[in-house]
C-alpha positions as CSV (number, residue, x, y, z in Angstrom):
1,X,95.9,83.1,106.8
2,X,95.1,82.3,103.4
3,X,98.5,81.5,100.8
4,X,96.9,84.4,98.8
5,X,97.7,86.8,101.6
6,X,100.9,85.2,102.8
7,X,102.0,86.4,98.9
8,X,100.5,89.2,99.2
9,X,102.6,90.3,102.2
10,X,105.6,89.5,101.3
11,X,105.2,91.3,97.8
12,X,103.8,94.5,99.4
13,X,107.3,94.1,101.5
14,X,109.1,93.4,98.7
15,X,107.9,96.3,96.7
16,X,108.1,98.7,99.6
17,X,111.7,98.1,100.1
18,X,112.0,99.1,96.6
19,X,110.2,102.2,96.6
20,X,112.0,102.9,100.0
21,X,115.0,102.3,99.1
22,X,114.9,104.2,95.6
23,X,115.2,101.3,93.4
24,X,111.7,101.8,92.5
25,X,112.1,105.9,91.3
26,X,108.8,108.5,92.3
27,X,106.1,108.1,89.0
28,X,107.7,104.9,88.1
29,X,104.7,102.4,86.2
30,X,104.4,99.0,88.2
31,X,102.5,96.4,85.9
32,X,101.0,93.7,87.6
33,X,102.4,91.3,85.1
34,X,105.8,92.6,85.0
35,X,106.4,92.3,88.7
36,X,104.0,88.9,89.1
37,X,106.9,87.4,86.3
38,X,110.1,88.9,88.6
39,X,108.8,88.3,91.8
40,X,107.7,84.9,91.3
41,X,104.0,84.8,92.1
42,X,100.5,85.3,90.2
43,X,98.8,88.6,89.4
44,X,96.3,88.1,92.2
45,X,98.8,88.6,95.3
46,X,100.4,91.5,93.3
47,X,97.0,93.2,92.5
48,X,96.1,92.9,96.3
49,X,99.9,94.2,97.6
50,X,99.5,97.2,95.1
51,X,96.3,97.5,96.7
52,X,98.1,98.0,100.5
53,X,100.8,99.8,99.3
54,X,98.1,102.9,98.0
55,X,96.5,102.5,100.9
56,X,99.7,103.8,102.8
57,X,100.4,106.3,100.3
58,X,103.7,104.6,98.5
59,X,101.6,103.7,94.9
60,X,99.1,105.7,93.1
61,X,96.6,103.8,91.1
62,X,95.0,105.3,88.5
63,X,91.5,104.0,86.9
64,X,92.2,102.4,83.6
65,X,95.8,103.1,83.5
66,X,97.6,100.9,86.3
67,X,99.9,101.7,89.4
68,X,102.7,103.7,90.0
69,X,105.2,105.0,92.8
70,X,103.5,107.7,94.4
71,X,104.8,111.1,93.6
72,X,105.5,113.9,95.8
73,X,104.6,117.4,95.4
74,X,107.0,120.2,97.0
75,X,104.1,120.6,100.0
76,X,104.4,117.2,100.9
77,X,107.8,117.2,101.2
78,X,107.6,120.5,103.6
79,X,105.2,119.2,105.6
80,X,107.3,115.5,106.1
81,X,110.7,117.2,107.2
82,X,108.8,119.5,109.4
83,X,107.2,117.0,111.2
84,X,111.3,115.1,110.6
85,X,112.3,118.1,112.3
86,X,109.8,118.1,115.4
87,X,110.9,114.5,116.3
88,X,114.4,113.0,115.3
89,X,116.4,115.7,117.2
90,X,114.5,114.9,120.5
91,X,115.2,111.2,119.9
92,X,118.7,111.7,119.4
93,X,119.2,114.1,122.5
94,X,117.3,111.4,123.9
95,X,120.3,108.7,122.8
96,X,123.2,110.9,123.7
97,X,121.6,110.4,127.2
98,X,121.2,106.8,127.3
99,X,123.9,105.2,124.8
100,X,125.9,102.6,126.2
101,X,129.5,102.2,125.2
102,X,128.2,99.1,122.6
103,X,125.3,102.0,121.0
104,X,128.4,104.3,120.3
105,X,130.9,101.9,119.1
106,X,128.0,100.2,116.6
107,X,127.3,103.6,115.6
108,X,131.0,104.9,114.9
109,X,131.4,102.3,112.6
110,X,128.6,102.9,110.5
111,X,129.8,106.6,110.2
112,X,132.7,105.1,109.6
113,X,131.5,102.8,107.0
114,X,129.1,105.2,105.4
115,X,132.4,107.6,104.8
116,X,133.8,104.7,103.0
117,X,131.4,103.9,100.9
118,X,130.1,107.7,100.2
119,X,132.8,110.1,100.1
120,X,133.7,110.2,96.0
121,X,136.4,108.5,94.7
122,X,136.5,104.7,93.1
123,X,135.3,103.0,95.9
124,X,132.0,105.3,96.1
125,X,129.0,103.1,96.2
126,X,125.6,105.2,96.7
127,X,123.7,102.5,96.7
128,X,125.4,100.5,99.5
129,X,125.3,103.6,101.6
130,X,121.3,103.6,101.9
131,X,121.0,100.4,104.0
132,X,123.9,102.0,106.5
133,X,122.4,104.9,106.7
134,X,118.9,103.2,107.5
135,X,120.7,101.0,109.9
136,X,122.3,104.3,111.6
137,X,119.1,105.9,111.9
138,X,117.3,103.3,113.4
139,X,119.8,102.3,116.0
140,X,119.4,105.9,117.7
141,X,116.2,106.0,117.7
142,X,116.2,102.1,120.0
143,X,118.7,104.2,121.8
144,X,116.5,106.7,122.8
145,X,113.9,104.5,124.0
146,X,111.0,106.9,123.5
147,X,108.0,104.7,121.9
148,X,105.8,107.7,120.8
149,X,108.0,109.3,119.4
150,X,109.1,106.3,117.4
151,X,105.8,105.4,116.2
152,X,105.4,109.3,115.1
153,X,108.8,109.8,113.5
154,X,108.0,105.7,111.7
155,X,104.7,107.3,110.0
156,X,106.9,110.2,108.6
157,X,109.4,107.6,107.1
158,X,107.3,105.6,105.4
159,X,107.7,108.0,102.3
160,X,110.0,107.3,99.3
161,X,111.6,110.7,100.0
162,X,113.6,109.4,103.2
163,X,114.3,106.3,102.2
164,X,116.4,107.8,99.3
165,X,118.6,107.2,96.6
166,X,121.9,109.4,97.5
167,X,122.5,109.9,93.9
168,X,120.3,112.5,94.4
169,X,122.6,114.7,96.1
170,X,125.4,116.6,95.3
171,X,128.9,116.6,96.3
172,X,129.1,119.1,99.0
173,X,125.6,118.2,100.3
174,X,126.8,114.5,100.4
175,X,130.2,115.5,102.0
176,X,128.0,117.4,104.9
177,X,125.8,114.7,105.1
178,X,128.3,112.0,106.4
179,X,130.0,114.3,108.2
180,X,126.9,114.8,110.3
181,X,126.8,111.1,110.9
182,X,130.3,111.2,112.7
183,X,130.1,114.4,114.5
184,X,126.5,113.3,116.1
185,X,128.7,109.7,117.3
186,X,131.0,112.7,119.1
187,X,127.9,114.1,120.3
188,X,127.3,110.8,122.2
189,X,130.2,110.3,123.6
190,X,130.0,113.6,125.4
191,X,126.9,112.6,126.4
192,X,125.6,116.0,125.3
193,X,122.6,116.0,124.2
194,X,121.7,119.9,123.3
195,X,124.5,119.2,121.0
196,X,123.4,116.2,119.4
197,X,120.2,117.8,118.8
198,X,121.4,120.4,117.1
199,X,123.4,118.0,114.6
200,X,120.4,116.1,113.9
201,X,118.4,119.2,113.1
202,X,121.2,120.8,110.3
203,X,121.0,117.0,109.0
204,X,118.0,117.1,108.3
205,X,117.6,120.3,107.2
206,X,120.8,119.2,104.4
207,X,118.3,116.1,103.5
208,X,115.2,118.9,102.9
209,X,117.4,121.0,100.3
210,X,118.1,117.6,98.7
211,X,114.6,116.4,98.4
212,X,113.1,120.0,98.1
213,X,115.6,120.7,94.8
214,X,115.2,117.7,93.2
215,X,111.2,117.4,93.7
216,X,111.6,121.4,92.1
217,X,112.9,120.1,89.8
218,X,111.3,116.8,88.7
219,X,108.0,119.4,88.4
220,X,109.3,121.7,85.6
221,X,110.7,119.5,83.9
222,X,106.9,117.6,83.6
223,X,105.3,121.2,82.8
């Protein structure tokens, strides 16, 4: 492998995290100069990441006029959490079947750590709440052990719209939010798995008014 595409790699990663994580905002311009000058590298490796990242739907580039993070119309959105909807709930039944003792207590502390973190007051800190939510998210679905559904539910992630910035929601929708996180840990521990299901689903039914609103939203406002 060329040390063209060795950069090239780790700048699509590098970019991707921040589109995922919502450092990088939907419509935001990415200059190939700009990010080449933060990130270290020449234009060419950036110019061929940019490339990899339209390619799986995260940048837009536009003849004449550069790149930029991908925007996402109220559709899309739909159609992602319905297809959200179809899989994470049977992966988390799936984990309240097969958790160990270690998958629950890892998981309780994340709740626990996302409540800290997330629950408004001076120690709120939105952004440090993305990776534990990522993190919580993950570890049930390697708890459910179900590889088809994985690799389905991973093609549905790969959007900026999950991997999102919580400043987006509101206060009760927030407050429902992590409590979702710690009643689906109680869910496990009772190894019931029609409950935990049904947890996941209002989850991410909470997450679809978030992104739905403020997609609503970001479209008037560019009328």
């Amino acid at each position: 492998m060329t040390t063209s595409a060795t950069s090239a790699e780790r700048v699509a990663a590098l970019v991707r995290d921040m589109i995922l994580d919502g450092r990088l905002t939907s419509g935001s311009r990415l200059a190939e100069t700009e990010l080449a000058r933060s990130l270290g590298v020449s234009r060419t490796p950036v110019r061929e990441a940019l490339g990899r990242l339209d390619a799986e739907g995260l940048v837009e580039q536009v003849p004449n006029r550069g790149a930029r993070v991908a925007s996402w119309s109220v559709a899309e959105i739909e159609s992602v959490f319905e297809l959200r909807s179809a899989l994470e709930p049977r992966l988390t039944g799936a984990a309240a079947l097969a958790a160990q003792e270690e998958d629950i207590l890892v998981l309780s502390e994340l709740a626990e750590q996302m409540l800290a973190v997330g629950l408004p007051g001076p120690d709120q800190d939105l952004d440090a709440l993305v990776p534990l939510n990522r993190a919580f998210h993950d570890h049930l679905v390697r708890i459910a052990d179900q590889p088809a559904l994985a690799a389905a539910l991973a093609t549905a992630l790969r959007t900026p719209l999950q991997r999102r910035n919580f400043s987006t929601y509101d206060e009760p929708t927030l407050r429902r939010s992590l409590a979702h996180h710690v009643e689906i840990v109680d869910a496990l521990r009772a190894r019931d798995s029609t409950w935990a299901r049904a947890v996941m689903t209002s989850h991410i039914h909470n997450a679809r008014s978030v992104m739905v609103r403020a997609a609503t939203d970001q479209q008037e406002e560019s009328r």
